[in-house]
C-alpha positions in Angstrom: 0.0 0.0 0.0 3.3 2.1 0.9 3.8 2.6 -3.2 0.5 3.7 -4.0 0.3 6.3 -1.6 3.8 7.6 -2.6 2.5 7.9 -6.0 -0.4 9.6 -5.1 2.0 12.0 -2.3 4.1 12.7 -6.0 0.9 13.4 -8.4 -0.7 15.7 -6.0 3.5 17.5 -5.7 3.3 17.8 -9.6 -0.3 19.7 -10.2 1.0 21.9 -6.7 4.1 22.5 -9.0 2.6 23.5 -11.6 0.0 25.2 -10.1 3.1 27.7 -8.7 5.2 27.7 -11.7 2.1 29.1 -13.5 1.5 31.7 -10.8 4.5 33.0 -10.4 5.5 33.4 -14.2 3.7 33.6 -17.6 7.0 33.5 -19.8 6.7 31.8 -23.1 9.7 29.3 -21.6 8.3 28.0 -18.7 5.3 27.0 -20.4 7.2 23.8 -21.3 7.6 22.8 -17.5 4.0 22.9 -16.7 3.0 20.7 -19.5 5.8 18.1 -18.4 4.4 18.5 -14.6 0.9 18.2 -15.3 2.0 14.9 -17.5 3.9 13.1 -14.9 0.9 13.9 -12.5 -0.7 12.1 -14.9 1.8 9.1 -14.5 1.8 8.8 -10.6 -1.9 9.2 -10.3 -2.7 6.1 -13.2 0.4 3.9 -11.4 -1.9 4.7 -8.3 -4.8 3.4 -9.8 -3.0 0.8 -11.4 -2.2 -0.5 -7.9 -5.2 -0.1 -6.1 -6.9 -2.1 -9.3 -4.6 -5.2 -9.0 -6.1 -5.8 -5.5 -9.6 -6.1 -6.9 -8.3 -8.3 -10.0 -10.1 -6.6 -12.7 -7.7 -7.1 -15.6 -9.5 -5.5 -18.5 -9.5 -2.0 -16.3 -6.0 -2.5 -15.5 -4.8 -2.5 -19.0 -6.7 0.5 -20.0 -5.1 2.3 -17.0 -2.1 0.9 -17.5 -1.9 2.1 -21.5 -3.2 5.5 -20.1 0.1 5.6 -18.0 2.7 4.2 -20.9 0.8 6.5 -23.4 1.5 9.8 -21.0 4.9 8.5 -20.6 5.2 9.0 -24.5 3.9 12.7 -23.9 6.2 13.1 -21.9 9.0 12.6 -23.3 7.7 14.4 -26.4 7.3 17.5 -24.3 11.0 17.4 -23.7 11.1 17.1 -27.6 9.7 20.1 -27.9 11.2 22.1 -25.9 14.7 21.1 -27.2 13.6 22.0 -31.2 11.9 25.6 -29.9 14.6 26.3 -27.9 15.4 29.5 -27.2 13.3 31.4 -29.4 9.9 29.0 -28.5 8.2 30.0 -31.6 5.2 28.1 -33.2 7.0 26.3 -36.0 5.2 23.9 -38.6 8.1 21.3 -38.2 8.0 20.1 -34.4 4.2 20.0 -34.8 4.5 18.0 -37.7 6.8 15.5 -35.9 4.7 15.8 -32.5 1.9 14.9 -34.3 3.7 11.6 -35.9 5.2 10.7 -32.3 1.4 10.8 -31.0 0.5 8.5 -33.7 3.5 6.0 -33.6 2.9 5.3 -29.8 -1.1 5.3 -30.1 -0.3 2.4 -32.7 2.1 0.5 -30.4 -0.1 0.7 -27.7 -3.5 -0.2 -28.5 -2.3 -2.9 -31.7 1.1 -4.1 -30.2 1.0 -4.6 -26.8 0.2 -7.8 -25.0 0.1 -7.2 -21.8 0.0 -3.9 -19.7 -0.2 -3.4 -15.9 1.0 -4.8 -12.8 0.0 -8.8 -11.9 -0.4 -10.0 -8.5 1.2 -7.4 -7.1 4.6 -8.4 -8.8 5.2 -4.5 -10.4 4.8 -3.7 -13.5 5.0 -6.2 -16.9 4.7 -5.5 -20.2 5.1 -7.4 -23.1 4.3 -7.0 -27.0 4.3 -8.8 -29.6 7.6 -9.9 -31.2 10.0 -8.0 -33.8 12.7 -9.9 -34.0 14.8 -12.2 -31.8 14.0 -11.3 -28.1 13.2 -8.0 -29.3 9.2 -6.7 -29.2 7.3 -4.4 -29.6 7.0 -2.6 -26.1 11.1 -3.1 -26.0 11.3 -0.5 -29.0 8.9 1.9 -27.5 10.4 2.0 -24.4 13.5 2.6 -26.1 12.7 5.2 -28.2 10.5 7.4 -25.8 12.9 6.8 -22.6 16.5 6.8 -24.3 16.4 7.6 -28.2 13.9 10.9 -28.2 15.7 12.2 -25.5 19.2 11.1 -27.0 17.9 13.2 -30.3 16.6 16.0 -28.0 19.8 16.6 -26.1 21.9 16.3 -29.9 19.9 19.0 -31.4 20.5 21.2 -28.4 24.0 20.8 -28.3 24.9 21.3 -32.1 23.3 24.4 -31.7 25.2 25.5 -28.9 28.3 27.3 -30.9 25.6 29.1 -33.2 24.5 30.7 -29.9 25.9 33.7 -28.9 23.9 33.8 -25.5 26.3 32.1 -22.6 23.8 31.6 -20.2 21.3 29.8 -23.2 24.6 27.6 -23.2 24.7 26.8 -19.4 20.7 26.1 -19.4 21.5 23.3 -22.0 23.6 22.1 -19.7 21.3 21.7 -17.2 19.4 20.2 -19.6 22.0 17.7 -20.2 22.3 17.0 -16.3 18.5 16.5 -15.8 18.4 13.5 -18.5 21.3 12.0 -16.9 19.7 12.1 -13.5 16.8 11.1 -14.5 18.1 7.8 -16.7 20.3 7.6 -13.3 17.3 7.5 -11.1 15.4 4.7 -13.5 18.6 2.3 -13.2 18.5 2.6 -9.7 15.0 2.1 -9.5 15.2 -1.1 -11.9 18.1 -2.9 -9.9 15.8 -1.9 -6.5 13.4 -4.0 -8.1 15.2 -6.9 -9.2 16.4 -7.4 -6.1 14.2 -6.0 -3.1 10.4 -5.9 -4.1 9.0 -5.6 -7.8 6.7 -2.8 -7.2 10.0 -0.8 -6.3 9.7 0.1 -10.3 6.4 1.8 -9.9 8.3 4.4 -8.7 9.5 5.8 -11.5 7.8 8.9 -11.5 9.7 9.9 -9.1 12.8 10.2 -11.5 10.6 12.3 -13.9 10.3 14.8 -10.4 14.5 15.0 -11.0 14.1 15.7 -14.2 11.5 18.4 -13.8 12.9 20.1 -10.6 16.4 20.2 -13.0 14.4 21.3 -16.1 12.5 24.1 -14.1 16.0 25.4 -12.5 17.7 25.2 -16.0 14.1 27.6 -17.2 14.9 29.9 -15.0 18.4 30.5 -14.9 19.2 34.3 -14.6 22.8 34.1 -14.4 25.8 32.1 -14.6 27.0 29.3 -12.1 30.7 30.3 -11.5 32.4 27.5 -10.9 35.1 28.6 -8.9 32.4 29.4 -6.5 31.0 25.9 -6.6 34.6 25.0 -6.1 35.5 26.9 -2.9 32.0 26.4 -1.0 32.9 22.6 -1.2 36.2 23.6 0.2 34.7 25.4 2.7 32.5 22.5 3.7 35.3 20.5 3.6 37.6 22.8 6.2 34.7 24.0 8.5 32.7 20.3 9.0 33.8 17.3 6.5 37.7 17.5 8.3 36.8 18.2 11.2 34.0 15.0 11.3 36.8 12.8 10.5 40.1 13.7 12.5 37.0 13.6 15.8 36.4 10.2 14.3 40.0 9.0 14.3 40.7 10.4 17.7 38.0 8.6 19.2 39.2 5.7 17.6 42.8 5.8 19.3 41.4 7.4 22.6 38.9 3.8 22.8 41.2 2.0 24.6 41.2 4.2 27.7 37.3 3.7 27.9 38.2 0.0 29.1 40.4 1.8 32.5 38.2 4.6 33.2 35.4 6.2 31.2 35.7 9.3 32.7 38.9 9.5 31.6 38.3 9.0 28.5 35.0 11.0 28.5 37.7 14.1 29.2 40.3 13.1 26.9 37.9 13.3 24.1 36.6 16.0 25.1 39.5 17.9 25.3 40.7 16.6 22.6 37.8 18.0 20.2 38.2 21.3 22.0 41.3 21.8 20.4 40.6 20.5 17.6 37.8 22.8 17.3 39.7 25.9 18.2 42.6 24.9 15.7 39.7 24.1 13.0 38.1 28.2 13.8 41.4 30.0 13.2 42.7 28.0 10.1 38.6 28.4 8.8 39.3 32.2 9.8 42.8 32.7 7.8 41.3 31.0 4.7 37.9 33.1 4.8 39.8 36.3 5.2 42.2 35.5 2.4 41.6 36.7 -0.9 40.9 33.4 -2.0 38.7 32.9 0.6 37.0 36.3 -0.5 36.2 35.3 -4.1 33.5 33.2 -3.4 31.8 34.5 -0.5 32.9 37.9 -0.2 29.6 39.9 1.2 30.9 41.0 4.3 34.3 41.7 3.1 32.7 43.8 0.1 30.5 45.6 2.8 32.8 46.8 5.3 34.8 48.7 1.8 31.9 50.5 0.7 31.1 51.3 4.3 34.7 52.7 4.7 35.2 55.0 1.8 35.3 58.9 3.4 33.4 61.2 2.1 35.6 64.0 2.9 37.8 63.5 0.1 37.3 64.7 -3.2 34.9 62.8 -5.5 37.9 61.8 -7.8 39.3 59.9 -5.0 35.7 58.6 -3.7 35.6 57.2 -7.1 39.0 55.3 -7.1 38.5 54.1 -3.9 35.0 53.0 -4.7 36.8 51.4 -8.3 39.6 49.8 -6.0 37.2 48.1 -3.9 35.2 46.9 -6.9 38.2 45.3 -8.9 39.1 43.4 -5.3 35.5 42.1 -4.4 34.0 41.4 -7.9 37.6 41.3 -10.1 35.6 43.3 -12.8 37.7 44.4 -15.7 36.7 48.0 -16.0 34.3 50.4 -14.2 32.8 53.3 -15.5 30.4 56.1 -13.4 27.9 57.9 -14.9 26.0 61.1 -13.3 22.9 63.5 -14.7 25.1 66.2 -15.6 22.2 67.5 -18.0 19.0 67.3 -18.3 18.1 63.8 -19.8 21.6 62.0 -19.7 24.0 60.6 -17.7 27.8 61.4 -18.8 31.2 60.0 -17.5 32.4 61.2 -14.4 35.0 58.3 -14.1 36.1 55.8 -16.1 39.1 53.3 -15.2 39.6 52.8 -19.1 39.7 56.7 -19.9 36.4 56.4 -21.9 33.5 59.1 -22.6 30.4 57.6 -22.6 26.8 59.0 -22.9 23.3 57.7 -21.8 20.2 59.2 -23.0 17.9 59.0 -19.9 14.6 59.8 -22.3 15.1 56.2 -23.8 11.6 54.4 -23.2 13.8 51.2 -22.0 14.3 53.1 -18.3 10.4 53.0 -18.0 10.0 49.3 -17.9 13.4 48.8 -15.7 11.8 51.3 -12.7 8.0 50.0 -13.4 10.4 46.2 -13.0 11.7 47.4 -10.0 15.1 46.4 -11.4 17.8 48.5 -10.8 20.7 45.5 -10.9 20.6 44.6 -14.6 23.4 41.5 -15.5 23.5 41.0 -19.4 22.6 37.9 -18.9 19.0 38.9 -17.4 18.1 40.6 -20.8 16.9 37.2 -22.4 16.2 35.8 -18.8 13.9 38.1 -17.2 10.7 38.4 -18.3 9.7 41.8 -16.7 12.8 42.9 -19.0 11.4 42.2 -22.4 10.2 45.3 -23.2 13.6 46.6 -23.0 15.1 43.8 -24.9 16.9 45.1 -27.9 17.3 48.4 -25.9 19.4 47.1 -23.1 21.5 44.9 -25.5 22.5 47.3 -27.6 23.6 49.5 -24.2 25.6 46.6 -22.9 27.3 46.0 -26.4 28.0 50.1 -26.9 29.6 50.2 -23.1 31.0 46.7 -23.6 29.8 46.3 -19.7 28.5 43.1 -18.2 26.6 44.8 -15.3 24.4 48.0 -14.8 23.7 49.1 -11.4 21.0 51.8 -12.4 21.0 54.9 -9.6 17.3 56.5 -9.3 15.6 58.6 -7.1 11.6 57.3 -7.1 11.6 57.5 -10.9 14.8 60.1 -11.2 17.5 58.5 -12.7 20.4 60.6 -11.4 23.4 57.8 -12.0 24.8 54.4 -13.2 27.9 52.2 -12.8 28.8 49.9 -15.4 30.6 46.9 -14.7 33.2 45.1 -17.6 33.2 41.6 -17.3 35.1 39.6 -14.7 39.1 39.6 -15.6 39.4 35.7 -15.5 36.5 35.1 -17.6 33.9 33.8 -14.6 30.6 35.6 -15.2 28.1 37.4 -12.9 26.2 35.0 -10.7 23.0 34.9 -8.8 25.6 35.2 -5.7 25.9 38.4 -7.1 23.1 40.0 -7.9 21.9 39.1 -4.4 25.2 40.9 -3.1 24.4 43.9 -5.3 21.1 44.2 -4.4 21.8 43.5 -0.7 24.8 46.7 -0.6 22.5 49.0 -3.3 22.1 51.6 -1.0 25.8 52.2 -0.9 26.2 52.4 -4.6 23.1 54.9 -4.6 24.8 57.4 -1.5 28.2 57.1 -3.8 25.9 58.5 -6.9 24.2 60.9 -4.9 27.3 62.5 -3.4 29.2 62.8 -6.6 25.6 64.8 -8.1 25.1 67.1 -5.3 28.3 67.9 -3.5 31.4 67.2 -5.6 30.0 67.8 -9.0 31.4 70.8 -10.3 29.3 72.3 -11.9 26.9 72.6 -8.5 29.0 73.2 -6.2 30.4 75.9 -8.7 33.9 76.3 -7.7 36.9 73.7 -8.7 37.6 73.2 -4.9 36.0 70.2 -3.4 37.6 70.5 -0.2 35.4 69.6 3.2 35.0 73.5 3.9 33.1 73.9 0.6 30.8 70.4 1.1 29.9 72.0 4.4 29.0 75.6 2.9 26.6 73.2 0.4 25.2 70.7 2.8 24.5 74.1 5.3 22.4 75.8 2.6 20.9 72.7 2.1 19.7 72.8 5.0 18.8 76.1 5.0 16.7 75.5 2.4 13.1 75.4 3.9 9.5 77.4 3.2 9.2 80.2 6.1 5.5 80.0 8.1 4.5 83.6 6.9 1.4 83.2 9.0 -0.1 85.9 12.0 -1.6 83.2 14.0 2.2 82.0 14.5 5.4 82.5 15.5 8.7 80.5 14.9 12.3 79.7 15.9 15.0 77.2 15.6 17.9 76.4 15.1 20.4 73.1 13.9 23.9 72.9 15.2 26.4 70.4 14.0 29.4 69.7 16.9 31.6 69.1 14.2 30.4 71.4 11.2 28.7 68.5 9.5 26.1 66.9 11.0 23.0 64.8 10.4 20.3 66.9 12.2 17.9 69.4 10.2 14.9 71.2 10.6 12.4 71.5 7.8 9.2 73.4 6.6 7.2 72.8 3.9 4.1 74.5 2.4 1.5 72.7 1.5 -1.0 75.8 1.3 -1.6 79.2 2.7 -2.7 77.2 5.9 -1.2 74.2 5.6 2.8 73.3 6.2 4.6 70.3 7.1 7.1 70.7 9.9 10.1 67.9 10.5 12.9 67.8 13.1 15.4 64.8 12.0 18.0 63.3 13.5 20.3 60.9 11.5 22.7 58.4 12.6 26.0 58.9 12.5 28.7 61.6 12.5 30.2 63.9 9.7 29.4 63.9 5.8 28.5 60.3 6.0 25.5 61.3 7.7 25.3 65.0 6.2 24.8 62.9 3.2 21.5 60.9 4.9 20.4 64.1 5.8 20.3 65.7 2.4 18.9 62.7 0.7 16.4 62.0 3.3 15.4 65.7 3.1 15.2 65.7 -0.7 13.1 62.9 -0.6 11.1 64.5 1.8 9.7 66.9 -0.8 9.9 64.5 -3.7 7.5 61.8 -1.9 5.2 64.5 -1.0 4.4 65.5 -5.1 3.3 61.7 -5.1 1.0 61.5 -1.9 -1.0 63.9 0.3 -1.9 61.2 3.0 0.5 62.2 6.1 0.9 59.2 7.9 1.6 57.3 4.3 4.3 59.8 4.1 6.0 58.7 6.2 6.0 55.4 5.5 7.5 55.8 2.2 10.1 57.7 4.2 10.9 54.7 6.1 10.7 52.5 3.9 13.5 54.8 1.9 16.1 54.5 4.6 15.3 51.0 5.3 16.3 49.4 1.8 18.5 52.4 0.0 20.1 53.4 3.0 23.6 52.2 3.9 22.9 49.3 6.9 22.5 50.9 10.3 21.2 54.5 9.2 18.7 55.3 11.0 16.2 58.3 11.4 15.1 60.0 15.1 12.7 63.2 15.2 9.0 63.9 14.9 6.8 64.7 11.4 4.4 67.7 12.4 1.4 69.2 9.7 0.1 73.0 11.5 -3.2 73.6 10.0 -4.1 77.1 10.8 -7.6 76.9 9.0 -8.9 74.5 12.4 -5.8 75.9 14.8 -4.8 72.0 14.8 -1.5 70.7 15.4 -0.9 66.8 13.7 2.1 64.7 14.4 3.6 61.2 14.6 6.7 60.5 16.8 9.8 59.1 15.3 11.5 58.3 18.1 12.1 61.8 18.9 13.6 62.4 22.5 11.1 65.2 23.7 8.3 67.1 22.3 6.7 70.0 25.0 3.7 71.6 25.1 3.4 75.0 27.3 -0.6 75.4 27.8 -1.7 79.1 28.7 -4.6 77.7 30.2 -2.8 75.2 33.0 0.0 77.9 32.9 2.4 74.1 32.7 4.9 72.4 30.2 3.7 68.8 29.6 5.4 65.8 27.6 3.3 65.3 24.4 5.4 62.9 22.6 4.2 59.8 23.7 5.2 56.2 21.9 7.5 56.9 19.2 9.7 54.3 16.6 13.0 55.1 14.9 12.6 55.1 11.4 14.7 52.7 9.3 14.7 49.5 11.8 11.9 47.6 9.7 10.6 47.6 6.0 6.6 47.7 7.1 6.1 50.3 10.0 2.4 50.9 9.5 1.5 49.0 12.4 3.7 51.7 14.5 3.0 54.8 13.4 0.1 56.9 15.1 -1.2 59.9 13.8 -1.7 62.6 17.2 -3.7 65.6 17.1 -3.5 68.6 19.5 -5.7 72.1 19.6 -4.0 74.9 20.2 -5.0 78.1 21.3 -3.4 81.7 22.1 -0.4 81.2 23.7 0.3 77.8 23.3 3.6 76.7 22.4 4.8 74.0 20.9 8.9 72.8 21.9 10.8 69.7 19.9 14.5 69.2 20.7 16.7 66.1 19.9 18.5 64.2 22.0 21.8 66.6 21.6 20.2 69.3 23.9 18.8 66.8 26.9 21.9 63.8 26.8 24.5 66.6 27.0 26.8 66.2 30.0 28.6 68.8 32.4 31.8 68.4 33.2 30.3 66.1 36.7 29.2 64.1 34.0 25.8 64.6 34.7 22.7 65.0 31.8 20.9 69.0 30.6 18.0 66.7 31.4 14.1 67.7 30.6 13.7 69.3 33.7 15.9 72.1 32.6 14.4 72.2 29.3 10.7 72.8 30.9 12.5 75.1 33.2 13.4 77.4 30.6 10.8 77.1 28.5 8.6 78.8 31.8 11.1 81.4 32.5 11.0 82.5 28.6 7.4 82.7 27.7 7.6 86.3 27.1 10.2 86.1 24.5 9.8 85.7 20.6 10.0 82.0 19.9 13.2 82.6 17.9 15.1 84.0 21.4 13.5 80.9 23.1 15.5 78.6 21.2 18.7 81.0 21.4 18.1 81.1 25.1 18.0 77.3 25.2 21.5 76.9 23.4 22.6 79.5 25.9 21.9 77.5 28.8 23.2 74.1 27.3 26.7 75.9 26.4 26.2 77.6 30.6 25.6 74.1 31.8 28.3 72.0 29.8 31.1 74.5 29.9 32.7 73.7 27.0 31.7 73.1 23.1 29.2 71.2 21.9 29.8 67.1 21.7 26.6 66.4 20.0 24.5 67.8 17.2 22.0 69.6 18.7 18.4 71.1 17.2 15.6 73.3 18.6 11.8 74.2 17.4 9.6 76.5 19.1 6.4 77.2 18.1 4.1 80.0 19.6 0.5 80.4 18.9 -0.3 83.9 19.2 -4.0 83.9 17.9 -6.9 81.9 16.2 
């Protein structure tokens, strides 16, 4: 009973596999895949049957099942047929119809005229016999020749005397695969026949589950989007060899030769093993370590390694030297041949700003292609996705002809929402591997540095923004402060505001923001980056950019601010992370909205209690998690005539005195009483005042201040 429910456990994996293959995909290729699932389905539910027929001993029913299943088995492997003649273009074609169609006939004929007996009897697996040809030879000997070795044989021949007439490298590596999945599968049906001849017969009414080799291989070869770099293959088994297969058999060995002891004294030679593996555990870590951190070790898993560069480059420097150093650590990670950088110097195209083989290229950014690679979401383009990808094939002729004018192998595309503002293009590898799907995971993974390297070089060290030849740190921080200074003054009577954003260390990756909406309507942000210096200048004048740019696409508040999470979350280098409060004044209903970002302290002087309350409440950091809906709440607050409204960060209550102890929120609320009748502006003067009083010396932390007074309704 065990076989037929394994065949029915396999028929029912089939239709669930092609079920998902036809969810997830609706590319001409993978058409192939669900026919040859659905087929063998086919299979393992009739050798099901088949079985649960035998019991009952109904013959005539058994050989009409059992032709079903022999007659699917010849679909099957016609399938495969198929595939092999359309490949790689899958057109309809007159010729493999034509010899379909003649395959369909042959093994109707050979089945329902030729055959002699089909099925399994008395529960002794499956016989067949036909009548004869010639010598021991019949009739179901030839079709199971034909449709199990022969078909295929011819499938696999036509696939590989095309192989030098295509130019595509990774349509060469799918046949391949191709290649492997017959040979597992013929593998699997030897195993299967010995299993039978000599531990139970019904062991070959398992065959189907060879065909499951042979599909899982076929789907994988379908949907290959890059290259398998052998050398990679190479080192991970090396790795498995030094970090578990070694290690398994020099513990093996010693417990061999420490056996003896266990006859004196099992504790003794409980310890003695024990120690024993202990150091040859702690040997086995540091010699795993040295290979890992060796460039060899590097080649093939070299995440980390490649992480920790692009976290390191220094921002301070000029962009020519940001570039080599971002080049430098390319060629060592990846080992590409060339790199070029591109950024929107003008309107519509991107031009060279570097190029390590002293090229000029040009890319015109009103090209349709770019439409379908942002509305693909696919800003790490490998050549070999361009016949690979579906979502791509809009772009198809576009993105070849870019790769063959560039002579790259890789496109890391730099956007902004749907501004393109740069692009790196990668040669191909110097020792001919080619980019894998290792790769692309890495690239996709460490985007967000690539996309703060393009931003840098556009706003700050491009020339003709900054306006002056000098790119020196002094000149980045006169830019990144009138960045900041950029905001839309509240000209509004029923208000008054001050502030002010003070960097310890002349950059910084605080800023205070205001942004019309309306006459009566502004947006008002305090934001507190991580970090220190230009790296997290840099945040700040991306996440304020974007600020403005997600607000032309939405009007919903609290959605804003998702997007602006979401933002530093995946494009981002790891670890940034945003503090600070998002506030909307509408002065049409005098009401005050605003969601906590994990800002420190948000006060509220009430002219009616005459007291300064805590109004913050629950607050999360943007940047942590990709979905923060869940988090975020929307607060409202009335205000009325002298009401006043008082944000800091944590700069202004964590800094120390020279006792080491905190400014603290009492002082805060302190001042804030003993100001009232002050202009908001000398309010937040006053407070830095007091902080410079308390700490006696200069500043250690960034620090900002808002304060908002109401005056009237």
């Amino acid at each position: 009973m065990i076989f037929f429910v394994l065949n029915i456990l396999l028929g029912c994996f089939f239709i669930w596999f092609a079920m998902i293959t036809d969810v997830k995909s609706d590319e001409m290729r993978i058409r192939p895949i669900i026919n040859i699932s659905l087929n063998a389905a086919v299979i393992s539910f009739s050798i099901a049957a088949c079985i649960l027929v035998d019991i009952f001993s109904n013959t005539q029913l058994e050989k009409i099942i059992g032709s079903l299943t022999l007659f699917t088995v010849s679909l099957f492997s016609m399938s495969f047929f198929k595939y092999c003649i359309q490949f790689p273009s899958f057109e309809k074609k007159f010729f493999p119809r034509f010899v379909n169609t003649v395959l369909i006939a042959g093994s109707a004929y050979i089945i329902l005229f030729q055959l002699e007996t089909v099925g399994i009897i008395d529960g002794k697996g499956w016989s067949f016999s036909g009548k004869p040809l010639f010598a021991d030879y019949d009739w179901f000997d030839l079709f199971n020749s034909f449709f199990l070795f022969v078909l295929p044989v011819i499938s696999l021949l036509s696939l590989v005397l095309r192989m030098g007439k295509i130019k595509s490298k990774l349509f060469r590596q799918q046949i391949i695969v191709c290649i492997g999945a017959v040979l597992s599968c013929w593998a699997l049906l030897k195993l299967l026949v010995l299993a039978s001849q000599t531990i139970n017969p019904l062991y070959n009414t398992l065959f189907p589950f060879a065909f499951a080799a042979f599909v899982l291989m076929m789907f994988k070869a379908f949907t290959l989007s890059a290259f398998f770099d052998f050398s990679i293959i190479i080192s991970s088994l090396q790795k498995f060899a030094y970090s578990f297969l070694v290690q398994s058999l020099l513990a093996g060995v010693i417990f061999a030769l420490l056996l003896p002891l266990k006859q004196q004294s099992l504790s003794t030679f409980i310890l003695a093993y024990l120690g024993a593996v202990f150091v040859l555990l702690f040997i086995s870590y540091h010699v795993v370590k040295a290979i890992r951190s060796s460039k060899r070790g590097r080649e093939a898993d070299y995440a980390r390694h490649f992480e920790d560069d692009l976290a390191s480059l220094d921002y301070t420097e000029n962009s020519t030297e940001v570039t080599e150093r971002l080049v430098k650590i390319l060629q060592e990670n990846i080992d590409t041949s060339s790199v070029d950088v591109l950024i929107e110097l003008n309107d519509k195209e991107l031009l060279s700003v570097y190029s390590s083989s002293e090229r000029k290229l040009s890319i015109q950014l009103d090209n349709p292609m770019f439409d379908v690679i942002l509305n693909a979401d696919h800003p790490v383009i490998f050549r070999s996705h361009i016949d690979a990808h579906h979502s791509l094939s809009g772009a198809r002729k576009e993105l070849q002809s870019l790769f063959d004018k560039t002579k790259a192998d890789a496109l890391v595309l730099l956007h902004e929402g749907r501004h393109i503002f740069g692009a790196i293009l990668l040669g191909e590898k110097r020792l001919g591997n080619v980019f894998t799907d290792y790769d692309y995971k890495v690239f996709l993974e460490l985007y967000s540095y690539f996309f703060v390297v393009g931003y840098y070089m556009m706003n700050i060290a491009n020339e003709a923004i900054v306006g002056t030849v000098s790119r020196e740190l002094q000149y980045s921080g006169q830019i990144i402060q009138s960045i900041q200074e950029n905001i839309d003054h509240i000209n509004n009577s029923k208000v008054d505001i001050g502030y002010l954003s003070l960097s310890a260390h002349n950059l910084g990756g605080e800023f205070i923001d205001f942004i019309r909406l309306t006459d009566d309507r502004y947006i008002s942000v305090i934001g507190d980056l991580s970090g220190k210096g230009i790296n997290a200048s840099m945040s700040m004048v991306i996440v304020k950019s974007l600020i403005r740019t997600f607000l032309t696409e939405t009007k919903d508040f609290k959605e804003l601010v998702q997007k602006i999470n979401f933002f530093i979350r995946t494009n981002l280098p790891k670890g940034t992370f945003m503090s600070g409060i998002f506030m909307l004044i509408d002065f049409s209903d005098n009401t005050l909205y605003y969601i906590n970002c994990g800002i420190p302290a948000l006060f509220m002087y009430s002219q009616a209690y005459n007291n300064v309350i805590e109004i913050q409440g629950d607050g999360r950091v943007l940047g942590f998690v990709k979905n923060i809906d869940k988090l975020l709440k929307v607060k409202k607050v009335k205000l009325n005539p002298g009401d006043i409204i008082f944000g800091c960060t944590d700069g202004l209550i964590e800094s120390k005195s020279l006792r080491g102890e905190s400014f603290g929120k009492e002082r805060i609320q302190k001042s804030i009483m003993e100001n009232l009748a002050y202009p908001a502006d000398r309010m937040a003067q006053f407070m830095h005042r007091s902080l410079l009083e308390f700490t006696s010396k200069e500043l250690e932390d960034d620090v900002s201040v808002l304060a908002i007074k109401y005056l009237s309704k």
